[in-house]
C-alpha positions as CSV (number, residue, x, y, z in Angstrom):
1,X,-12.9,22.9,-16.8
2,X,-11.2,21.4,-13.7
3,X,-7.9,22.8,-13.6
4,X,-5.2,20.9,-11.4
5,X,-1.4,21.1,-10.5
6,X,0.8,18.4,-11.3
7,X,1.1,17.4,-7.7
8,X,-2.4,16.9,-6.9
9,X,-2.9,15.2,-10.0
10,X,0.2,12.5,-9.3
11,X,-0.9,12.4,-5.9
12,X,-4.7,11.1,-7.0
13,X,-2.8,8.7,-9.4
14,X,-0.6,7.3,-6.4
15,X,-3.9,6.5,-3.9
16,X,-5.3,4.9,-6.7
17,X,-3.2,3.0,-7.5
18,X,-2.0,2.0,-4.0
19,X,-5.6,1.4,-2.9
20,X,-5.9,-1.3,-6.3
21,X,-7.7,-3.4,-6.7
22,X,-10.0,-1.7,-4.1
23,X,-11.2,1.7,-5.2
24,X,-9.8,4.4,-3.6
25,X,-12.0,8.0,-2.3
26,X,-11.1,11.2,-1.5
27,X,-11.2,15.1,-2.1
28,X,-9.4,17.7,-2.8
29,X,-10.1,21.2,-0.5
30,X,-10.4,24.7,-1.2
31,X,-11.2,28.0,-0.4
32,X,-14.8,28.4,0.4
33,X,-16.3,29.6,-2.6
34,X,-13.6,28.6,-4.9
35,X,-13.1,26.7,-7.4
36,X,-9.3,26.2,-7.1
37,X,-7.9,23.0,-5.3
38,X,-5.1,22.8,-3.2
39,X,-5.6,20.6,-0.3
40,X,-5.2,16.6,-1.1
41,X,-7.3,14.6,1.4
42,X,-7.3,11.0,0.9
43,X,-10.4,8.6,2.8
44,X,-10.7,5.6,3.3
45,X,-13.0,3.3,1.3
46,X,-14.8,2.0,4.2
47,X,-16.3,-1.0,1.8
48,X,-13.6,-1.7,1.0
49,X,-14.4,-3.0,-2.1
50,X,-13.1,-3.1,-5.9
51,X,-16.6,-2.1,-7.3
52,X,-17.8,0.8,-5.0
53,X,-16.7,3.0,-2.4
54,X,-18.1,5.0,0.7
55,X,-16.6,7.3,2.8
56,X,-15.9,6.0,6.8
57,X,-18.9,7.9,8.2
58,X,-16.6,9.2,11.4
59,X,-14.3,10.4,8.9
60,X,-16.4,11.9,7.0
61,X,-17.9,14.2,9.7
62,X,-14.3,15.0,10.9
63,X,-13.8,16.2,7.3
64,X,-16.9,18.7,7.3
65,X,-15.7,20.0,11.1
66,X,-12.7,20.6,9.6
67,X,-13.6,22.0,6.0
68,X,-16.1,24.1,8.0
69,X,-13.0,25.3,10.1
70,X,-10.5,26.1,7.6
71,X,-13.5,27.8,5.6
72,X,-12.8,25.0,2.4
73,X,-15.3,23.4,0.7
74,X,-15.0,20.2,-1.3
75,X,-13.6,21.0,-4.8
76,X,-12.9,18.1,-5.8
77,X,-14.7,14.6,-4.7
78,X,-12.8,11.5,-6.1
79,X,-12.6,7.7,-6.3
80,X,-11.2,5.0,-8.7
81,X,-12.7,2.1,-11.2
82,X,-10.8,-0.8,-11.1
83,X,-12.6,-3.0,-13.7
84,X,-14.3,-0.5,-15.6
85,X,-13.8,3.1,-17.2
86,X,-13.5,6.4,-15.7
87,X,-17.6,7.0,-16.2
88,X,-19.9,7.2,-13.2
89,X,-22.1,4.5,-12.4
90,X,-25.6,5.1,-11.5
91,X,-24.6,4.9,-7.8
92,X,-21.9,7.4,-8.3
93,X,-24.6,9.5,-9.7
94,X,-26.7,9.0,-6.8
95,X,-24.7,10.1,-4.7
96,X,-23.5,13.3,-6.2
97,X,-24.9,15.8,-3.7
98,X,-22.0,18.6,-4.4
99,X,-23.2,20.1,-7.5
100,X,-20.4,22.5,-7.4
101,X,-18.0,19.8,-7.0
102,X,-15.5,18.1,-10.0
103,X,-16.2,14.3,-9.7
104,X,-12.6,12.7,-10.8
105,X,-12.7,9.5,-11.7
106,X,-9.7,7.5,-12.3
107,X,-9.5,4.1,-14.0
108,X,-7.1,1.4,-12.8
109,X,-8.6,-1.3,-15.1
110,X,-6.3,-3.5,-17.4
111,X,-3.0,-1.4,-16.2
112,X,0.4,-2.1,-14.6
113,X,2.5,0.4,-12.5
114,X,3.8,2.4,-15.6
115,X,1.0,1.9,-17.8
116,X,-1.8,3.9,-19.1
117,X,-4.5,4.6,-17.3
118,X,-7.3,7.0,-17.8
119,X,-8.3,10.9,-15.3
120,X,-11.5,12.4,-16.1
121,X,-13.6,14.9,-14.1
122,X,-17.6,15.6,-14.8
123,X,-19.7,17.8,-13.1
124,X,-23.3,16.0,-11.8
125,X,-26.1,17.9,-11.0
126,X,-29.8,16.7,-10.5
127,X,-28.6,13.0,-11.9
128,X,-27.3,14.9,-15.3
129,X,-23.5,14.0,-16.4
130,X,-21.3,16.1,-18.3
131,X,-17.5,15.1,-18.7
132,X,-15.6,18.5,-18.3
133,X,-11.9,19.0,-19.6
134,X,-9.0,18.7,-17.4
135,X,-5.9,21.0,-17.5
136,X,-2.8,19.7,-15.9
137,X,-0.7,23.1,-14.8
């Protein structure tokens, strides 16, 4: 189970909906060796596109210096759907290389500012997929 506060929840929401109808990335820190996340870490989705994202490669290494710094690891690794559900597509799965990482996926498909819109998390290991619960504290 992925438990998340309020904040970081809204402020996953926000970047995904801000970053529509491109998807948005980012994670969510913690301590090394936790499973608890606190710090919110947007990225930027260098494709830039509304179908897939990537992480800027400089970026990206600035975030391990720094996780590696702070003694964090990636808790949470996130990104958007604008078109489709909150599932992971087989490139999302590819990519999963953090097996101790919640993948949150949030959908921005078919919704408006104030409307509905759907937060899951799944752990993937070794290409297998399971949806996990979330608890909003």
């Amino acid at each position: 189970m992925l438990t998340i506060t309020q904040a970081l929840y809204d402020q996953i929401v926000a970047h995904a909906r801000a970053d529509h109808p491109d998807e948005a990335c980012g994670v969510i820190a913690g301590p090394e060796g936790s499973d608890r996340p606190e710090r919110f870490i947007p990225m930027l989705n260098a494709a830039r596109s509304p179908t897939f994202y990537e992480f800027d490669s400089t970026e990206h290494k600035q975030l391990d210096n720094e996780l590696r710094e702070r003694d964090e690891d990636m808790v949470v690794i996130y990104h958007s759907h604008t078109a489709t559900e909150a599932y992971p597509s087989r490139r999302d799965i590819d990519l999963a290389m953090e097996p101790f990482a919640h993948y949150v996926l949030v959908s921005t498909a078919d919704t408006d500012e104030m409307g509905p819109f759907q937060f899951r998390s799944y752990r993937i290991v070794d290409g297998e997929v399971t949806e996990e619960d979330v608890e909003v504290v």
